[in-house]
C-alpha positions in Angstrom: 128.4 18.5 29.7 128.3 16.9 26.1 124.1 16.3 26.8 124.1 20.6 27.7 126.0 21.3 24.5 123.7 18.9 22.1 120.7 20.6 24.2 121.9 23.9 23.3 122.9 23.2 19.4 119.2 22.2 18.8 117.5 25.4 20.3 120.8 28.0 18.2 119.9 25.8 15.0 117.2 28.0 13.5 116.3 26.0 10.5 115.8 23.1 13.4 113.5 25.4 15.8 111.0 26.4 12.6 110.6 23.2 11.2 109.7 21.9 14.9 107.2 25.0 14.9 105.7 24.7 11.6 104.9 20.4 12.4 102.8 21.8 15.5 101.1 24.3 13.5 100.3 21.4 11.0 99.1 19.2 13.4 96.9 22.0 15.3 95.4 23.6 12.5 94.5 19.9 11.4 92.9 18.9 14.8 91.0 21.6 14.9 90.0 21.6 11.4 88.6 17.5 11.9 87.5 18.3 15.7 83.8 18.5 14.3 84.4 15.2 12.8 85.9 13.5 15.9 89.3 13.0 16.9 91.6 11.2 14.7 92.3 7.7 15.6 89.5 7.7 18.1 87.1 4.6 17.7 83.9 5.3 17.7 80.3 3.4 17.3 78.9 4.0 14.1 75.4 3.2 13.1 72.9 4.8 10.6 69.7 6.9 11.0 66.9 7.4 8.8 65.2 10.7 9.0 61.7 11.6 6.8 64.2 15.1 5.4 67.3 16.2 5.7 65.8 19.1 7.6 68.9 21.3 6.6 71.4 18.8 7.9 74.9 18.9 7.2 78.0 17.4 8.1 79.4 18.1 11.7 76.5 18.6 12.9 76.3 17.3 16.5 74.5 14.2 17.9 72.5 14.1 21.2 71.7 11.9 24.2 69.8 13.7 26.9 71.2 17.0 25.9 74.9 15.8 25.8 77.1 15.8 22.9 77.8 12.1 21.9 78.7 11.9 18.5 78.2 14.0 14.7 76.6 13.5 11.8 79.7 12.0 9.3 78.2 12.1 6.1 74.0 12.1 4.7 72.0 10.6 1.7 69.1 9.9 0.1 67.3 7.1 0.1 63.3 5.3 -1.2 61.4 4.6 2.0 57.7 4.3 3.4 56.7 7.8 5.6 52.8 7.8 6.9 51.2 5.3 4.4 53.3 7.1 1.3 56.6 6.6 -0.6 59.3 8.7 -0.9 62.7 10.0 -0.5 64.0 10.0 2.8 67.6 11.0 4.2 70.1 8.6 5.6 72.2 10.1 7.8 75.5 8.1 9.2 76.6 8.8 12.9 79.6 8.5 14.2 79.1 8.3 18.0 81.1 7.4 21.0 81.4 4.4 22.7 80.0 5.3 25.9 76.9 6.0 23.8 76.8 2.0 22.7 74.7 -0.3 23.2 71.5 1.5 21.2 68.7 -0.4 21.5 66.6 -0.9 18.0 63.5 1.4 19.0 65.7 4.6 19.3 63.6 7.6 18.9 65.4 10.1 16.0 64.2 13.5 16.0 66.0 16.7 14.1 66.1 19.5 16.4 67.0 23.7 16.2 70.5 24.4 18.0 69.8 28.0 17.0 67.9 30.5 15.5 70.2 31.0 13.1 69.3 27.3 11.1 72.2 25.0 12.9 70.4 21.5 13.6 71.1 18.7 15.5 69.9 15.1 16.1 68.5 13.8 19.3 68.5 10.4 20.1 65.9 9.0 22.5 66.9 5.4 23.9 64.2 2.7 23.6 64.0 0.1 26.0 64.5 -2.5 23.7 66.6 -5.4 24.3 67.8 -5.8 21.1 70.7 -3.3 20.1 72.1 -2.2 17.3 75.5 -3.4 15.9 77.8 -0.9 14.3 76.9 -0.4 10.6 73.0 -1.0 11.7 70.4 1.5 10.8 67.4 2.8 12.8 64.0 2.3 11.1 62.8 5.0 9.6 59.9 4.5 12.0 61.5 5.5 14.7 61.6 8.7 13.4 59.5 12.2 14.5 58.8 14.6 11.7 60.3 18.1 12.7 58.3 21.4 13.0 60.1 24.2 11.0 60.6 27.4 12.3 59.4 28.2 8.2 55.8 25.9 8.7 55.1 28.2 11.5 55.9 31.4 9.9 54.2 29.6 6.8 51.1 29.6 8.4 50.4 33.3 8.8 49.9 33.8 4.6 48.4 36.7 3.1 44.6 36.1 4.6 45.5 35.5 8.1 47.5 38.5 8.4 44.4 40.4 7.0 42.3 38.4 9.3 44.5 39.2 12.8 44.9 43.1 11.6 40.8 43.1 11.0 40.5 41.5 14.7 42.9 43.9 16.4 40.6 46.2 14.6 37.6 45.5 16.5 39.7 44.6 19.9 40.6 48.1 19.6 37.4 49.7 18.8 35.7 47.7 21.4 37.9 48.7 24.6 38.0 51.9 23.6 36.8 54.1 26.1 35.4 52.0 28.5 38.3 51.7 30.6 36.5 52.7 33.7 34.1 49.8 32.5 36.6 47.5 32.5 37.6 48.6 36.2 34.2 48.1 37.3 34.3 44.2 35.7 37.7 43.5 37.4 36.6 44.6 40.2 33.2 42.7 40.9 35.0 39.5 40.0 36.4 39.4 43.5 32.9 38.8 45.2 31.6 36.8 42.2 35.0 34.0 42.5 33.7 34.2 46.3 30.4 32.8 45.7 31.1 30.6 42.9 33.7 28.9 45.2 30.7 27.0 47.3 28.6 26.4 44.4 31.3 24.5 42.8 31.9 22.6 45.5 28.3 21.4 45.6 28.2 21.1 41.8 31.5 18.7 42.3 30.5 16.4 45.3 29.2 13.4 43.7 25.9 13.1 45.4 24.9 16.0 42.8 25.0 13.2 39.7 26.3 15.7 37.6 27.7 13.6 35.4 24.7 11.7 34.9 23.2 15.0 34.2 24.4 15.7 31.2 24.2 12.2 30.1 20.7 11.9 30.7 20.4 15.2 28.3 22.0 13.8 25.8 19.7 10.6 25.6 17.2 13.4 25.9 18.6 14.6 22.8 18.6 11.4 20.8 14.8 10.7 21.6 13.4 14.0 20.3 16.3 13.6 17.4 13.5 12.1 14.8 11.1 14.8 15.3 13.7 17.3 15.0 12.3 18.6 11.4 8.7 18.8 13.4 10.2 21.1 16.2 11.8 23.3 13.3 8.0 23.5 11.5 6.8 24.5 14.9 8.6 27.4 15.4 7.7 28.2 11.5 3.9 28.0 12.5 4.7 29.9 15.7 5.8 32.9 14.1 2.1 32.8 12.1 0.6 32.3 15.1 2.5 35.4 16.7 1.7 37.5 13.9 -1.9 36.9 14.1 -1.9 37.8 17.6 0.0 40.6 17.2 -2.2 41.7 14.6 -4.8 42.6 17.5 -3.3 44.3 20.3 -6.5 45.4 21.8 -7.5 41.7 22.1 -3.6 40.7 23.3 -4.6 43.7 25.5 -7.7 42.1 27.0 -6.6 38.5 27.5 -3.2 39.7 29.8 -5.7 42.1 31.4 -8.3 39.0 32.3 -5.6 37.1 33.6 -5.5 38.2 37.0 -8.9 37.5 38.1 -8.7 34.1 36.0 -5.6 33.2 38.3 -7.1 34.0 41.1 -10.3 32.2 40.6 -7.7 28.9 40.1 -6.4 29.6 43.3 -9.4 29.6 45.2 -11.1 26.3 43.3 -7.3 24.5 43.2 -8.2 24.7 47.7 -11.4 23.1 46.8 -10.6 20.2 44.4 -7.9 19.6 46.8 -9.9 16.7 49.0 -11.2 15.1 44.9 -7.4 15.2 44.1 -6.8 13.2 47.4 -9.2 10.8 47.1 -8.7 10.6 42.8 -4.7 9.8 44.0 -6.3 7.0 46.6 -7.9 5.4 43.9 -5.1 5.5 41.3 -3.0 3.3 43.6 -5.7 1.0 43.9 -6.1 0.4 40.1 -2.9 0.3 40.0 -2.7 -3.4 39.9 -5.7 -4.2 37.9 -3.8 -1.6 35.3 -0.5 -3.8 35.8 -2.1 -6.8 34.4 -4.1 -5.3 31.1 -1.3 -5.6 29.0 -1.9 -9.8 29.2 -5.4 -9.7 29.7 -6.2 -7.1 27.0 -5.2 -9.6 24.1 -7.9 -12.1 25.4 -10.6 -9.8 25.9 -10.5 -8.9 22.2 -10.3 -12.3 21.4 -13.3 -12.9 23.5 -14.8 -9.8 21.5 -14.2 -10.8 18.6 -15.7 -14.7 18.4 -18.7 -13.4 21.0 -22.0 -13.2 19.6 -23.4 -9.6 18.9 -26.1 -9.0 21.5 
């Protein structure tokens, strides 16, 4: 009875009852008001991170593993470091991150990331595989760090002249579909046999015994050989044109020659069946020179040695 009667004095005292009220509204409003900044009386792993900017950092802002929350950004500074062969200011920014998150090893990856599109950043940590660790109060190397694309160098990069340049393209994409829609149609629609066909020679073109490869290797030494005499292939075409215009300065005699060269090719055709048997027996005796032709490049040398000290006759 005398515990019900003390129980029932607290709860009528309303002095009592508002004071108890106005501590838990103290202590809410403060939780909530430090919950960005972790719990109070929470431990917590605390190391350092350099970053190449502050990227628009701030305070609270959260911190990363794997796309999970693990810790926020406590406070940021400035510091001198060494960013891609050039020195500068860099940001320092000090994490306070939960101990489930620690060990780190010392080749964590930092890289500031968008939470939004409204500005709100956040820091993701990419675990190395590193034996060593970090202690709390240790700092990862600026190295470690990524430098972050802004949503402001991408809208940076559409200035005054590329704007002009994509409305001047849309231009001409416009002016050249227009109207030939049926066109189009047509295109679309012959691509189905055409995808049909070029399924088989692709295949051929792929199977290895084709060389391809060596193909276009072989072309490119091509290249390189006729490289030197590249400014003599440019006059060429220079002294073609003059010849060209010569010739086309007398069409009746451009006239005659294409009009001769029907009987001429036929007249090759009847003596090429002819000077068939001289070709075989001209092929017959290549091979058998062959070898006397394999040795002149030794024997040469002595016969004009032999030339040369020989008595005129």
């Amino acid at each position: 009875m005398t515990r019900g009667r003390g129980t029932a004095s607290i709860v009528a005292s309303p002095v009592l009852v508002g004071a108890v009220t106005t501590l838990i509204v103290i202590v809410s409003v403060f939780l909530a008001y430090n919950a960005n900044q972790g719990l109070p009386f929470v431990p917590t792993y605390n190391i350092k991170a350099q970053l190449p900017g502050g990227a628009n950092l701030v305070p609270g802002n959260e911190v990363r593993i794997g796309g999970f929350r693990v810790g926020v950004i406590d406070t940021i500074g400035t510091a001198q470091g060494v960013f891609q062969g050039q020195r500068r200011s860099i940001a320092v920014a000090r994490l306070k991150l939960d101990k489930t998150a620690q060990p780190l090893s010392v080749d964590t990856g930092v890289l500031v990331r968008p939470r939004s599109a409204l500005g709100l950043k956040y820091i993701q940590l990419t675990p190395g595989h590193s034996k060593q660790t970090l202690r709390p109060g240790d700092t990862i190397a600026l190295k470690n760090a990524s430098q972050p694309v802004e949503f402001d160098d991408l809208l940076n990069t559409f200035d005054a002249r590329t704007r002009q340049n994509s409305q001047d393209a849309l231009f001409g994409f416009g002016d050249a579909l227009a109207g030939r829609g049926p066109d189009i149609n047509t295109a679309i629609q012959s691509l189905a046999p055409f995808f049909r066909y070029l399924g088989p020679v692709m295949a051929n073109l792929s199977n290895p015994a084709t060389r391809l490869n060596q193909f276009f290797l072989q072309i490119g030494r091509a290249s390189a050989q006729v490289a030197p005499v590249a400014a003599v292939q440019a006059q060429l075409f220079a002294d073609m044109a003059d010849t060209f215009a010569a010739i086309g300065a007398n069409p009746p005699a451009l006239q005659a020659t294409i009009a001769k060269g029907p009987p001429t090719e036929d007249a090759a055709i009847r003596s090429f069946r002819i000077q068939r048997p001289f070709l075989v027996d001209f092929t017959d005796l290549s091979n058998r020179l062959r070898p006397a032709i394999d040795v002149l490049p030794t024997a040469l040398p002595k016969l004009n040695a032999a030339f040369r000290v020989g008595q005129p006759v």
